[in-house]
Structure formats: C-alpha cells, structure tokens
MIDO-59180 format. One record per residue (C-alpha): residue in one letter; residue number from 1; x negated, y, z. Coordinates in pm, 1 decimal, decimal comma. Layout:
REM MIDO-59180
<lodo rest="A" nr="NUM" X="X" Y="Y" Z="Z"/>
...
END
This chain:
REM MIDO-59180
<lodo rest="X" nr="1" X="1502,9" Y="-3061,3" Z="-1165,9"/>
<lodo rest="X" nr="2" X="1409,5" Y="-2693,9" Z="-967,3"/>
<lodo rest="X" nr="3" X="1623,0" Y="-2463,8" Z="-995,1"/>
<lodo rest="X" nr="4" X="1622,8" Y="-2065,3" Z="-953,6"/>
<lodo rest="X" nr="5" X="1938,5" Y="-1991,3" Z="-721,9"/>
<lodo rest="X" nr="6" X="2061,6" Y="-1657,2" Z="-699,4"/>
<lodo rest="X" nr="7" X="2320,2" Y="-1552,9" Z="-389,9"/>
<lodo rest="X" nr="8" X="2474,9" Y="-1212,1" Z="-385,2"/>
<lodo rest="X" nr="9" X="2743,6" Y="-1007,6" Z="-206,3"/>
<lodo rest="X" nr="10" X="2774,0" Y="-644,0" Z="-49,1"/>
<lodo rest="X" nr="11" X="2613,3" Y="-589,8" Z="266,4"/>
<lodo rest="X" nr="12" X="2748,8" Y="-759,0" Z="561,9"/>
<lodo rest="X" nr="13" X="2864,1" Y="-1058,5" Z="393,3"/>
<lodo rest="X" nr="14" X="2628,3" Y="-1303,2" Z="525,5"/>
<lodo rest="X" nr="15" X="2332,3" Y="-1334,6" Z="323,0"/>
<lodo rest="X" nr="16" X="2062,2" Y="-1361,6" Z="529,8"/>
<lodo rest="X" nr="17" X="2282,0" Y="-1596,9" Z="775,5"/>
<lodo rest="X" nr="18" X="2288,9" Y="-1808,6" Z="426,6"/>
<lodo rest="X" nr="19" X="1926,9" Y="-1809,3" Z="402,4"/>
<lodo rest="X" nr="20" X="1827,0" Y="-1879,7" Z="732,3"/>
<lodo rest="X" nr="21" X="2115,4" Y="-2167,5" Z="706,7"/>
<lodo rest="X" nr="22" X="1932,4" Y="-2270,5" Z="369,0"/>
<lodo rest="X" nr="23" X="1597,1" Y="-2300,5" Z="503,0"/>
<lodo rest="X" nr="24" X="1741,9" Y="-2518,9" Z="821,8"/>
<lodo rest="X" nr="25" X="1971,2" Y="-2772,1" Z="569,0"/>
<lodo rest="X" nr="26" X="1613,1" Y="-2824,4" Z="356,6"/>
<lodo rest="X" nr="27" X="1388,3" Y="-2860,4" Z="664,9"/>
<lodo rest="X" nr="28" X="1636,5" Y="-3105,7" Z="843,2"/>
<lodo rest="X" nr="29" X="1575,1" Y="-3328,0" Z="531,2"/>
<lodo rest="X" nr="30" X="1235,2" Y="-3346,8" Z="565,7"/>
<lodo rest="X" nr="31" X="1190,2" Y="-3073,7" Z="283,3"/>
<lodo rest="X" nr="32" X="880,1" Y="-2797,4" Z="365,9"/>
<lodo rest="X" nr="33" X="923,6" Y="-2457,8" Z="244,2"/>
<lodo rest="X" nr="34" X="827,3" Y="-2090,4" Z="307,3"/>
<lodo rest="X" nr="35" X="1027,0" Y="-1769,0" Z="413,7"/>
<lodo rest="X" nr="36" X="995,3" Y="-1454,8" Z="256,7"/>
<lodo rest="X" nr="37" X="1156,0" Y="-1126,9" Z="294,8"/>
<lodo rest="X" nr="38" X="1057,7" Y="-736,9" Z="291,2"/>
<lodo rest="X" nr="39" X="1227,7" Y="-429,3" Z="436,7"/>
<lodo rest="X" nr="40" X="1416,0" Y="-623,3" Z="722,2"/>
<lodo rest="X" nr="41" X="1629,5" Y="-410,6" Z="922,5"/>
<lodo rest="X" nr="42" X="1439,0" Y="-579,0" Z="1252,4"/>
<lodo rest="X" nr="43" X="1100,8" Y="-532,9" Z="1084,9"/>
<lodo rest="X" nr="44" X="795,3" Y="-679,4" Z="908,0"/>
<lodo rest="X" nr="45" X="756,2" Y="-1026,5" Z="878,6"/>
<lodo rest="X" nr="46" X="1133,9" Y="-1146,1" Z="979,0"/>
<lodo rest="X" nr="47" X="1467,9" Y="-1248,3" Z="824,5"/>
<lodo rest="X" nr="48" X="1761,1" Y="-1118,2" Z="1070,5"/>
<lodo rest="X" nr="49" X="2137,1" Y="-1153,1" Z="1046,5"/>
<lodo rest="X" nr="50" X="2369,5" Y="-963,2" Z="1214,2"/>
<lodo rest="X" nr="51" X="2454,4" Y="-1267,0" Z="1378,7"/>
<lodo rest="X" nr="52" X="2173,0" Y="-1245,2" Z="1601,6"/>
<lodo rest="X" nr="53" X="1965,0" Y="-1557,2" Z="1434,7"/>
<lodo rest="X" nr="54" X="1587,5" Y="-1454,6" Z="1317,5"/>
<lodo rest="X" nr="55" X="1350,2" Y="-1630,1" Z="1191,5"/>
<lodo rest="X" nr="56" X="959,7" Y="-1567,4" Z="1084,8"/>
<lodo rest="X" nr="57" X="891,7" Y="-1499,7" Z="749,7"/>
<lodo rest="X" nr="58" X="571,3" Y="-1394,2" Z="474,6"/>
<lodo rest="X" nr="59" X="635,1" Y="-1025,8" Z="427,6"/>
<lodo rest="X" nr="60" X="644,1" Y="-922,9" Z="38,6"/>
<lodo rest="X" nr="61" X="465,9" Y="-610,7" Z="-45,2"/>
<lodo rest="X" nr="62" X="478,1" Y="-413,9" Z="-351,0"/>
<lodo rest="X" nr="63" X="123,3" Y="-656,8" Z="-451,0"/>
<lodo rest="X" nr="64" X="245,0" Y="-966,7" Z="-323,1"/>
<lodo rest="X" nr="65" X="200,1" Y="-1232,0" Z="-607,5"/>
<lodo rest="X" nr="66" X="413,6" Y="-1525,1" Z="-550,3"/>
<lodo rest="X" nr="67" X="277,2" Y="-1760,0" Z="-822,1"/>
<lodo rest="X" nr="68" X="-76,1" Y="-1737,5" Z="-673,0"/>
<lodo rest="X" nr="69" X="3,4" Y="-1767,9" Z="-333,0"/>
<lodo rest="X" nr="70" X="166,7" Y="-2094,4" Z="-397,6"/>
<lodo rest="X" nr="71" X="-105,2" Y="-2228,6" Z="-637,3"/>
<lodo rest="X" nr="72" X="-336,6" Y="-2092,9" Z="-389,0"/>
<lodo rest="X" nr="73" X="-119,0" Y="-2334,7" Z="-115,8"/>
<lodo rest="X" nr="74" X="-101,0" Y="-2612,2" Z="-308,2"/>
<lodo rest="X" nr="75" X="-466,4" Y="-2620,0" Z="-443,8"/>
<lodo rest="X" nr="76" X="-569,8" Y="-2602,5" Z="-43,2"/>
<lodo rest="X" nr="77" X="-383,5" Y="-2913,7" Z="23,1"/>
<lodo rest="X" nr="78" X="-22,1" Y="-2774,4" Z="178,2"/>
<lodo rest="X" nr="79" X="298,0" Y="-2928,1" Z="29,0"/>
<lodo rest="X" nr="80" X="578,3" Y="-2691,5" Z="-88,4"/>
<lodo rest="X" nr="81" X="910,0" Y="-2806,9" Z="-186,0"/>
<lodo rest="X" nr="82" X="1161,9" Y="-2489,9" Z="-189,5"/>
<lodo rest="X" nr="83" X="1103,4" Y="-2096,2" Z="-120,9"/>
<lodo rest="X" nr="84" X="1361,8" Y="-1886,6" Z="66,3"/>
<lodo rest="X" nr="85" X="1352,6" Y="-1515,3" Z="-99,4"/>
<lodo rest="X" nr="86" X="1547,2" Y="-1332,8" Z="130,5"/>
<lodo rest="X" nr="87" X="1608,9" Y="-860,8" Z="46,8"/>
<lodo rest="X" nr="88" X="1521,1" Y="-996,3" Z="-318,6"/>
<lodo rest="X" nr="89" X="1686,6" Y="-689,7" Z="-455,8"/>
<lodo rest="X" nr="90" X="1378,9" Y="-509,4" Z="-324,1"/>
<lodo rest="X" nr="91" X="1102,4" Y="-745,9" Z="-516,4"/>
<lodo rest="X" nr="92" X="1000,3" Y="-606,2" Z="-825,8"/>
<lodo rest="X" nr="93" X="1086,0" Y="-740,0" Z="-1167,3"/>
<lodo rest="X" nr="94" X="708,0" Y="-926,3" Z="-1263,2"/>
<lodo rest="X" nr="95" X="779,7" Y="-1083,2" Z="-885,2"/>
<lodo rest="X" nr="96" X="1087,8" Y="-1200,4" Z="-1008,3"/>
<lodo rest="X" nr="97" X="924,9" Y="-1347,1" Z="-1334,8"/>
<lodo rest="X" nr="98" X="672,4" Y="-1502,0" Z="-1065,8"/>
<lodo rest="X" nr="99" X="981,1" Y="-1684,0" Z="-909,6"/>
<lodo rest="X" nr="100" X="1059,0" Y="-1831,1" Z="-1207,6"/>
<lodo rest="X" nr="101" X="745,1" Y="-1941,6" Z="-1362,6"/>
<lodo rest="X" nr="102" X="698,3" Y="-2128,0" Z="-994,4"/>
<lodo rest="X" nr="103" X="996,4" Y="-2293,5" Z="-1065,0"/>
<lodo rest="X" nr="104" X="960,6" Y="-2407,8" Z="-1382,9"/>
<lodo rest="X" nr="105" X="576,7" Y="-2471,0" Z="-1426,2"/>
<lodo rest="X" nr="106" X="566,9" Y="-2624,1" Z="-1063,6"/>
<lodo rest="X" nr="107" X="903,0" Y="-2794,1" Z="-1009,3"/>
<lodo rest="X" nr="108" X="949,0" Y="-2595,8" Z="-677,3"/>
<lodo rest="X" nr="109" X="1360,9" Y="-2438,0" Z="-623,8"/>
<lodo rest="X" nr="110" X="1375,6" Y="-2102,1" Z="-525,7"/>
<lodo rest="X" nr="111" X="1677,8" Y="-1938,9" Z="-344,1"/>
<lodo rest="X" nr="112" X="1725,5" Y="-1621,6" Z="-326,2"/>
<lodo rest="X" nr="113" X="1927,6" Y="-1390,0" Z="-155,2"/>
<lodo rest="X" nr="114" X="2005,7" Y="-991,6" Z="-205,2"/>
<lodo rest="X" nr="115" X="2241,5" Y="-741,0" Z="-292,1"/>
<lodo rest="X" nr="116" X="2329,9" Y="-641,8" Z="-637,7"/>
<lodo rest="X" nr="117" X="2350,3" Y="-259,2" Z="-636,3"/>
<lodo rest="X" nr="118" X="2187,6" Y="46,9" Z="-434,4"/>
<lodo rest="X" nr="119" X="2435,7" Y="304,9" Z="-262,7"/>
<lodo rest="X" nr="120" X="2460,4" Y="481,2" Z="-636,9"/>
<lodo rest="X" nr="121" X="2604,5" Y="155,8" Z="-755,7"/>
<lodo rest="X" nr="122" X="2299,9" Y="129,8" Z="-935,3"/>
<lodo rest="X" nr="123" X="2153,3" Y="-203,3" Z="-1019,0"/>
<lodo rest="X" nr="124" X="1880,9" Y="-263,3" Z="-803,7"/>
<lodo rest="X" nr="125" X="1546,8" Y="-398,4" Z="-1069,3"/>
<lodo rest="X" nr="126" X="1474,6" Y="-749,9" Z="-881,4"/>
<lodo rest="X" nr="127" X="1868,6" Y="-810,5" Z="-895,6"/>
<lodo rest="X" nr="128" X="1888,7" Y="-754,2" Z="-1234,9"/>
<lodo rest="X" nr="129" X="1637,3" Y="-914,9" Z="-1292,4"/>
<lodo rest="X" nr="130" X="1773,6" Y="-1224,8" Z="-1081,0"/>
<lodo rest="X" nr="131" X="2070,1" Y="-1207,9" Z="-1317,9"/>
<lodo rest="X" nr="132" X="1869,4" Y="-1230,3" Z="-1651,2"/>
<lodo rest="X" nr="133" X="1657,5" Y="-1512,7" Z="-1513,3"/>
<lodo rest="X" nr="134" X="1847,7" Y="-1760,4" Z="-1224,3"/>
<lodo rest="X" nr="135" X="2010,2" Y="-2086,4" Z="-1362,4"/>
<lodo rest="X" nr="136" X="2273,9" Y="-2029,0" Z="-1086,3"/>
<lodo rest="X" nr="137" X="2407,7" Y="-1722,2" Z="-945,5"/>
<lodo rest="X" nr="138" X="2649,1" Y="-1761,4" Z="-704,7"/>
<lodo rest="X" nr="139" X="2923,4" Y="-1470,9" Z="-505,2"/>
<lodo rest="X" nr="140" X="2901,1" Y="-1556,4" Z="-161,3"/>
<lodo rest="X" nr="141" X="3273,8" Y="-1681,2" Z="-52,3"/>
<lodo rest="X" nr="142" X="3279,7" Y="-1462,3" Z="275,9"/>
<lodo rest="X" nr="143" X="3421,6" Y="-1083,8" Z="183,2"/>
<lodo rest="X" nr="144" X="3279,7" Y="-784,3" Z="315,8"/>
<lodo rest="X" nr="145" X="3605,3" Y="-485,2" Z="377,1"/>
<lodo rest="X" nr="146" X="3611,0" Y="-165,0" Z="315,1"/>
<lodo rest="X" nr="147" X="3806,6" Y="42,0" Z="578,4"/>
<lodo rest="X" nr="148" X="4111,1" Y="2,7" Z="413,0"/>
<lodo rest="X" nr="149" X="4139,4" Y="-349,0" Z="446,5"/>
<lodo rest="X" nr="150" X="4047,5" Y="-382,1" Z="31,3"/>
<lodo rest="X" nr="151" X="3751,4" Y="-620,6" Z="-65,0"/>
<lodo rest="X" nr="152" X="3451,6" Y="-439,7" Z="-58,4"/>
<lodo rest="X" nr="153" X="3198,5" Y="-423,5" Z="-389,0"/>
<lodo rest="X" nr="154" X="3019,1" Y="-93,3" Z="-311,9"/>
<lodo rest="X" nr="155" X="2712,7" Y="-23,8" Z="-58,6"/>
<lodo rest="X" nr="156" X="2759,1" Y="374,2" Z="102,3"/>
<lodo rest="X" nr="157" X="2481,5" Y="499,9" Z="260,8"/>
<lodo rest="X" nr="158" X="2551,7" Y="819,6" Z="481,8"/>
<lodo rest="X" nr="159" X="2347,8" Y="1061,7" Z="722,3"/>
<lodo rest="X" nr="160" X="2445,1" Y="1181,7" Z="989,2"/>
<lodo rest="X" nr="161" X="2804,9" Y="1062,0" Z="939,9"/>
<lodo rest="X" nr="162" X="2817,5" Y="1142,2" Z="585,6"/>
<lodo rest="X" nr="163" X="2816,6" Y="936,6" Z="201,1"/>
<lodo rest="X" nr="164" X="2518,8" Y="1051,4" Z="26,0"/>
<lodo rest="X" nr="165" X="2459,9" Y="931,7" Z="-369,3"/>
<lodo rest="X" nr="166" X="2078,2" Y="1052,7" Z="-360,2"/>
<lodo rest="X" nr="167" X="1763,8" Y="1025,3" Z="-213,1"/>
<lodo rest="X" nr="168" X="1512,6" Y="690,2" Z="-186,0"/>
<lodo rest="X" nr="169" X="1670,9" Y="417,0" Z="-296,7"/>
<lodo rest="X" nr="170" X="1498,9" Y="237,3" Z="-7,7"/>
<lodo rest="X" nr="171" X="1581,4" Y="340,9" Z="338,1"/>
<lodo rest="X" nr="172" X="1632,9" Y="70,6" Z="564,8"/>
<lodo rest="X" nr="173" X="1957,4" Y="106,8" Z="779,0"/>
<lodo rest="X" nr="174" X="2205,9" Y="-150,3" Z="923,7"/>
<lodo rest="X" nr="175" X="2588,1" Y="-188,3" Z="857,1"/>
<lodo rest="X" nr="176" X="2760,1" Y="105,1" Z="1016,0"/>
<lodo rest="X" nr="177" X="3070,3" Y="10,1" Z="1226,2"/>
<lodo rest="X" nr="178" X="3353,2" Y="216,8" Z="1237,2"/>
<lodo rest="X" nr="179" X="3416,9" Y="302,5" Z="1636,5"/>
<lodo rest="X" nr="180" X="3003,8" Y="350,3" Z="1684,9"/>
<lodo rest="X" nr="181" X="2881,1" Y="719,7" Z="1590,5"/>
<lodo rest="X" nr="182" X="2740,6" Y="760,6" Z="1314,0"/>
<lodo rest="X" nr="183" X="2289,2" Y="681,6" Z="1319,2"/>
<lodo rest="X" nr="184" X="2070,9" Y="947,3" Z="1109,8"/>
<lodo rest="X" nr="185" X="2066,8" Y="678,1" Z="848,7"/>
<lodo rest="X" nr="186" X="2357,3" Y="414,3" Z="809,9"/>
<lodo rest="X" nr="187" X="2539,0" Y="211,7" Z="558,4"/>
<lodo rest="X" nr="188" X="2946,4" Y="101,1" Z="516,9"/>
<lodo rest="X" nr="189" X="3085,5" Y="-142,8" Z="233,7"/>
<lodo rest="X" nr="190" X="3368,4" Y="30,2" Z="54,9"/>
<lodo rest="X" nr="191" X="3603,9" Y="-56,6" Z="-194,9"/>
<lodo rest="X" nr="192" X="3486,4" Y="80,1" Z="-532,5"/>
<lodo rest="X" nr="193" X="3811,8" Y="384,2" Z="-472,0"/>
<lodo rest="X" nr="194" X="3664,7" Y="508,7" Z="-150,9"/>
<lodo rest="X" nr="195" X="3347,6" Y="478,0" Z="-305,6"/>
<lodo rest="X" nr="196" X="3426,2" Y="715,4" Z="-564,2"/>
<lodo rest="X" nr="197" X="3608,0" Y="895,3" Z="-370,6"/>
<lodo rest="X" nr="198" X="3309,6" Y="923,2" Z="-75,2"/>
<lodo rest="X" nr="199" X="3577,4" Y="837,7" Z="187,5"/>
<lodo rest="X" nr="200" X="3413,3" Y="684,7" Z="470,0"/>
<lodo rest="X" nr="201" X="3564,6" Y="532,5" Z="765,4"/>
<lodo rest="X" nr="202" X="3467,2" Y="811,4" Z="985,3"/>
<lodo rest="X" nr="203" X="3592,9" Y="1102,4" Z="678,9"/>
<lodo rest="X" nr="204" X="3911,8" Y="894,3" Z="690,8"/>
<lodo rest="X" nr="205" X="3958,6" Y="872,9" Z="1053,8"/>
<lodo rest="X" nr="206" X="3863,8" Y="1271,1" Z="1075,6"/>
<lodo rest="X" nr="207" X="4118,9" Y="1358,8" Z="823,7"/>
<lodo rest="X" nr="208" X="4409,8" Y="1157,2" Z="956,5"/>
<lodo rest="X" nr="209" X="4354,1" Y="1333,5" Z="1297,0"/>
<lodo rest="X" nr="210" X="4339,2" Y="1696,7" Z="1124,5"/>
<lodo rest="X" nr="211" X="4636,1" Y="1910,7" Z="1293,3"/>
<lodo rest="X" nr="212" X="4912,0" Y="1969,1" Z="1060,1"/>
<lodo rest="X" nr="213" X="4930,9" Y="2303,3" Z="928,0"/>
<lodo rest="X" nr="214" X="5207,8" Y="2507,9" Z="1123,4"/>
<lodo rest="X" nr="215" X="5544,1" Y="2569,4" Z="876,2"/>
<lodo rest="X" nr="216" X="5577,2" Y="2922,6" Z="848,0"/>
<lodo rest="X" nr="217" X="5866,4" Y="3131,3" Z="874,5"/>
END
C-alpha cells in the first residue's frame, strides 16, 4: 500500500541528506523513481546537503503539475515506483493535493522532505498542508542547536548580521555558522527563547564582549 511520507525538522538537520539517502535505499532495490526539488540553495534543478552530496533533480515551479507529469510518464511507457519531494514547504497547497491523489489513485509512495515554519514561525502552506494530508509524518532524529546549546525549533533569517521577522518569505540563503561573518542574506536555528528574543549568535557574541561600564565614584 503507497504511502504519503512526510519528514520535517529545522534547517540544518539533515533533510535533504535524508532524501538523497531515500532515493539511493529505493534505487539499490531495483525501485525507479524521480527527484524533485525547487529553491535549492546550489540552484535549479538540484538537491544539495550541506554534506557536500548533490544530486539532479525536476525543478518544481509555481505551474508544475505533479499528477500529470506522472500520468503523462506512465502513459509514455516509463515505470515509476516512488517520488522524492525534496524544499516541499515551498510547493503550493493544490501541488500537495497532487501528491496525494498520485498516491492514492496510482499506488506510487511519495516522500517528502521540508521545513515546517518560515523565519516568522509561520507555517509555511505546502507544510501544512503535508500535515493535513501525509499518512506518516515523521521528526527527523538528528537535532539542529541553537547557540546556546538548547534544541533548536525556530528558523532566523538575518541581513547583514541581523534577525529580521519580515520581508519575502522566500529568500534562499544557507545555514549561517557562527565564526563566518555574517552574508547579506543568512539563516541560524534558534531555540524558540532566542527566537523571541532575536538573539543571534553573532548579537550574543557582540554583547558578551561589550566593555563593562566604568563604576563611578
């Protein structure tokens, strides 16, 4: 019986390592399947990790339909046993529907892969979406940390160094790491506190090395 999967976790917590591990486990079976992703931090047309593995992908646009491209596939003669949905929090909802329907009507398991919230700790539509829909949703095991060593269940994006909590939701950006300087456009997983609080590794490192104010007297 197909199945819609669901995996989700902050940024930097392995997701698109999982898919690209996914897609290998399937394929060393024997199992076909197709890629997908959108908004890559490495580009069109590619799934990336931050462990350096890549792999070629269909890129989604905002008109992809998936249940005709895989009718389309299968009516030409092509076999089709699982999809990999990699950045799914970017697909909209109907693409989301289209996920499902492909797994129901066509017996085909979908897996996808994407964070829950924008940096507003908004829910992004194709995640909540995911949630209303997937027969499994699973937390991936491997925790993201904030700075302070606390699990991490927010996404921060900052410019130029600092949290912002407006603008376009999508702006692609990697995982900022705390002893780089900060890019134009950047992200860092916080604890839901420092997200609140918009305390950043690099405000937090600035403020602990603030001079002490002199005593007077």
């Amino acid at each position: 019986m197909a199945e819609l999967h669901f995996f989700t976790g902050t940024m930097d917590s392995g997701k698109s390592t999982l898919a690209l591990q996914t897609n290998h486990n399937h394929a060393a079976r024997g199992r076909i399947g197709r890629i997908f992703t959108t908004h890559d931090r490495a580009g069109q047309a590619v799934v990336s990790s931050r462990l350096g593995l890549t792999h070629d992908a269909l890129e989604v646009d905002s008109d992809f339909d998936f249940w005709k491209y895989v009718v389309d596939t299968l009516t030409r003669g092509s076999r089709i046993d699982y999809l990999v949905c990699d950045e799914a929090q970017f697909y909209a909802a109907e693409q989301i529907d289209q996920l499902a329907k492909v797994v129901d009507e066509l017996q085909i398991d979908v897996f996808a892969f994407g964070i829950l919230t924008d940096f507003r700790s908004y829910l992004f539509p194709g995640s909540a979406r995911l949630v209303e829909l997937a027969d499994r949703m699973n937390v991936l095991q491997v925790e993201a940390l904030c700075w302070c060593g606390k699990r991490a269940t927010h996404n921060a994006r900052t410019e130029n160094g600092a949290m912002v909590v407006e603008g376009e939701v999508i702006v692609v950006g990697d995982v900022e790491q705390a002893d780089e300087p900060p890019a134009d456009v950047a992200y860092e997983v916080l604890c839901r506190q420092h997200h609140r609080r918009r305390l950043t590794a690099a405000r937090a490192k600035a403020v602990s090395l603030a001079p002490e104010p002199l005593p007077f007297g």
